[in-house]
C-alpha positions as MATLAB code, in Angstrom:
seq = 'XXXXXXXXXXXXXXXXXXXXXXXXXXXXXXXXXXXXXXXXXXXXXXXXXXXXXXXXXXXXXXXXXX';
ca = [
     117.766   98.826  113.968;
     116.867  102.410  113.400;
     115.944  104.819  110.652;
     113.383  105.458  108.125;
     114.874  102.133  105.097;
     113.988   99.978  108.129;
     109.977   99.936  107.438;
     108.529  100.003  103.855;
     105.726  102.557  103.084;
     103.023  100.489  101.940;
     101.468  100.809   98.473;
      98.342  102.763   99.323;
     100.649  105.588  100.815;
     103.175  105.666   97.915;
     103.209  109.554   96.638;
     101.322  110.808   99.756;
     102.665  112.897  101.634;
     103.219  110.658  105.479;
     101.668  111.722  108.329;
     104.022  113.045  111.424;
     104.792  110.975  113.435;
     105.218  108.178  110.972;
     108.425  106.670  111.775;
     107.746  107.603  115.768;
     107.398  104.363  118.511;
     103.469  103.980  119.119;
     103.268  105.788  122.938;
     101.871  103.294  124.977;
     100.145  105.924  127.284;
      98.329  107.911  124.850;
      95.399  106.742  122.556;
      95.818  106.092  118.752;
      94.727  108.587  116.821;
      91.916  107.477  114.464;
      92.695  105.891  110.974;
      89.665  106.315  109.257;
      89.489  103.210  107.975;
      87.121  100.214  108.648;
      90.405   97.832  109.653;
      88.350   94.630  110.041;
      87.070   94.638  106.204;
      89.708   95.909  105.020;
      91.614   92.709  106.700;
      88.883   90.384  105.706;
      89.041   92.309  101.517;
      92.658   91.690  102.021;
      92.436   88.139  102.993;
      89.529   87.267  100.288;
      91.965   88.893   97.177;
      95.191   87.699   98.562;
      96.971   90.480   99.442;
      98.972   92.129  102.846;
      97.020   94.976  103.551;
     100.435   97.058  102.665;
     100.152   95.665   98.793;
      96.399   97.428   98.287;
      96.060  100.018   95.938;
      94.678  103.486   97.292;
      91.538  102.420   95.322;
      91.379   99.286   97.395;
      91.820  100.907  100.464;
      89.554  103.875   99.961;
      86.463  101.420   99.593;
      86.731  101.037  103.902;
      87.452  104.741  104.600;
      84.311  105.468  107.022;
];
């Protein structure tokens, strides 16, 4: 299963422009680059409203960016 309908863009992204390199296989062998974003409070925000962390609002998100 291949191509770019295959993965939804989650809601925080919609009308941003993606980063390249979106749609590409993590490389095992190279670090991730950084996402900016505290990910465990954002998971535990998530959690606490009921939400997947790909149905937050930019808003939402942009309360972890570090």
């Amino acid at each position: 299963m291949s191509g770019t309908n295959a993965m939804p863009i989650p809601k925080f992204l919609e009308g941003e422009p993606l980063p390249a390199g979106y749609y590409d296989p993590p490389n095992p062998d190279e670090s991730a680059p950084s996402c900016h974003v505290d990910l465990p409070a954002l998971a535990r925000y998530a959690r606490k409203v009921g939400k997947r962390i790909t149905e937050l609002t930019k808003e939402e998100v942009r309360q972890f960016t570090i």
